[in-house]
DOGU-266076 format. One record per residue: x, y, z of N, C-alpha, C in turn; residue in one letter. Coordinates in steps of 0.05 Angstrom, whole numbers, plus 5000, padded with zeros to 4 digits. Layout:
BEGIN
XYZXYZXYZA
...
//
This chain:
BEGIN
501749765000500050005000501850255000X
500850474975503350704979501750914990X
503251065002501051275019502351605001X
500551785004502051994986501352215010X
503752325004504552615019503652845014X
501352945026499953125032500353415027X
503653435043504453595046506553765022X
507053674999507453724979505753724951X
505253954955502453984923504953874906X
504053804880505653904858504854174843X
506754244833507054474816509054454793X
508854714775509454744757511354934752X
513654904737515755084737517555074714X
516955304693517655204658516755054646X
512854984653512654734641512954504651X
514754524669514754144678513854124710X
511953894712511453784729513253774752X
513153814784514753694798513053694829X
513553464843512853414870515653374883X
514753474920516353444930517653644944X
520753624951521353854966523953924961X
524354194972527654334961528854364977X
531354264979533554325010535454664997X
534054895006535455154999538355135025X
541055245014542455225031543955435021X
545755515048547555665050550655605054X
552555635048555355505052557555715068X
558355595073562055795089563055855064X
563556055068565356205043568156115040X
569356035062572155955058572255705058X
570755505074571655265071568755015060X
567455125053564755065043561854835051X
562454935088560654695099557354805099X
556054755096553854795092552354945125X
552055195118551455315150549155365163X
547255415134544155445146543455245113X
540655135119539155115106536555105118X
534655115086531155175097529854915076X
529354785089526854535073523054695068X
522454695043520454735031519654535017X
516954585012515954424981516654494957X
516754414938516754474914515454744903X
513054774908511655014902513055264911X
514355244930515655514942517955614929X
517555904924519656004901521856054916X
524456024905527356094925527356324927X
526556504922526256854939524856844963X
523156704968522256674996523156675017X
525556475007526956285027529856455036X
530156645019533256755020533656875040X
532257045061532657205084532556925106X
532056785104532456605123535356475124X
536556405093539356345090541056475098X
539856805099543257005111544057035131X
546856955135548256985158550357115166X
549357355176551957505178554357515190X
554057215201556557135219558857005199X
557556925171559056825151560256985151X
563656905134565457235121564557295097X
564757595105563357735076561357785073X
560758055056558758125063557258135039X
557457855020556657864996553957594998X
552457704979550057454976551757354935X
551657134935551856974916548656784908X
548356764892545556584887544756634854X
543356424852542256344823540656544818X
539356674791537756724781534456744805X
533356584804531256494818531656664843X
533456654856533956904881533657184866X
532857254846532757484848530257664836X
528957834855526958034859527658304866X
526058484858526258734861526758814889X
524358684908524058624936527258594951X
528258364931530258094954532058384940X
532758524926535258674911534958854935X
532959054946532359274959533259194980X
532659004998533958805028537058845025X
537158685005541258645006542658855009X
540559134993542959324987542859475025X
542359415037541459515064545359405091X
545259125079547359035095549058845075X
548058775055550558555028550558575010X
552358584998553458624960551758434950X
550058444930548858224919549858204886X
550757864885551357744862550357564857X
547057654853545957474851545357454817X
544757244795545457264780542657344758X
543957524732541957634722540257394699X
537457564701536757374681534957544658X
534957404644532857504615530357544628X
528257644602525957694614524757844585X
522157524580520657594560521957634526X
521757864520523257994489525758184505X
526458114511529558304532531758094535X
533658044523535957874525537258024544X
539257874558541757974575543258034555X
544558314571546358424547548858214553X
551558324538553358174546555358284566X
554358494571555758604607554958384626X
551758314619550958164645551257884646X
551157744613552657474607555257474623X
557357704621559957574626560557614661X
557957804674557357914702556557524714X
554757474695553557154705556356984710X
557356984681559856774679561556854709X
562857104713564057134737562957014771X
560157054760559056964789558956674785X
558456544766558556294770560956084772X
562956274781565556174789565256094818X
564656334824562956304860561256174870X
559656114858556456044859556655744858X
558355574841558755354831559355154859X
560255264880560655144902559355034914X
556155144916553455094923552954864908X
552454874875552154634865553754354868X
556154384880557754284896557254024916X
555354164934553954054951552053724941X
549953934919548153784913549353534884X
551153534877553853354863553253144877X
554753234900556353064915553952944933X
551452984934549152864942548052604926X
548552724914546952544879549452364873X
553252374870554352194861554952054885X
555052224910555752054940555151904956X
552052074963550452004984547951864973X
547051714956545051574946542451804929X
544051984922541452224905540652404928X
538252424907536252674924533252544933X
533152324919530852214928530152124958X
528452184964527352124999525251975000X
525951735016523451535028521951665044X
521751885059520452075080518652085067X
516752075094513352175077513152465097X
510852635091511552905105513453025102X
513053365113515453595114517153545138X
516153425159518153395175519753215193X
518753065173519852755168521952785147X
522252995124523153055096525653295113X
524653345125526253515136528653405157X
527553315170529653145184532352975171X
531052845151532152695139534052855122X
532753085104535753275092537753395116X
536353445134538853575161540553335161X
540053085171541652965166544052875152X
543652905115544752875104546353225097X
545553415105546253615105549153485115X
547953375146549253405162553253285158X
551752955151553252845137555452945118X
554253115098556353295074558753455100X
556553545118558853675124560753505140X
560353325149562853145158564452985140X
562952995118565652945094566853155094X
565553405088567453635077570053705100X
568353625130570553685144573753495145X
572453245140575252985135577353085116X
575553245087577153345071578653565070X
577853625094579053985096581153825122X
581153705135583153535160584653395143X
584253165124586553085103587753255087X
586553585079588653645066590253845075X
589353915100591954015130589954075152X
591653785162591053825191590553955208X
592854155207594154375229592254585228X
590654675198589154905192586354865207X
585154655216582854475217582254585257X
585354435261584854435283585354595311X
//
């Protein structure tokens, strides 16, 4: 008997179908352990979620993030206390010029670290897929593996000097 989760509508996003939920996260700037994250459903857009990711205890006073982080709203917040690089996007009959193409390419030097995470989820840790039924059953279960990444990341940051670690 399969039971279905309540707590995730599906929705729609470019056209395609999706159920389920999003692990939004935040990383260390220098050594890249994963410091805050926020578990949602699917339906919930990542601008929502972004004031909950900032931490000003991170170094730097820069926001990095995809496309999808960015609103008129979330732009007006940042400029208050962080540099935002967050990345540009098209819109409608309006191409990105190529200031903001090569503005993207630079951030996604930065940014790529994040995707990082979710790599190393998918080739490491058995995917993204969750047996959890519920948000906070779903939730638990990504803290965990959150949690997990970051005790790899830390082994790798201790194997590749000790002395800096500890």
């Amino acid at each position: 008997m399969s039971q279905k989760d309540t707590d995730a509508p599906w929705t729609k996003n470019n056209g395609q179908s999706s159920f389920g939920y999003k692990n939004h996260i935040s990383i260390d700037v220098e050594y890249g352990f994963i410091r805050r994250y926020e578990v949602t459903d699917a339906s919930v857009h990542d601008c929502q979620v972004l004031g909950a990711l900032l931490d000003e205890q991170n170094q730097g006073e820069e926001v990095w993030a995809d496309s999808a982080y960015r609103s008129e709203s979330i732009e007006w917040i940042l400029q208050i206390q962080f540099l935002s690089h967050i990345h540009e996007r098209a819109y409608g009959n309006h191409p990105l010029s190529a200031k903001h193409k090569e503005d993207n390419r630079e951030r996604s030097q930065v940014r790529v670290k994040v995707e990082h995470v979710f790599g190393h989820w998918v080739n490491e840790m058995g995917g993204k897929l969750m047996g959890s039924i519920g948000k906070e059953s779903v939730k638990a279960t990504i803290g965990v593996k959150n949690l997990v990444y970051n005790f790899k990341r830390y082994g790798f940051w201790e194997n590749k000097n000790p002395k800096a670690m500890g």
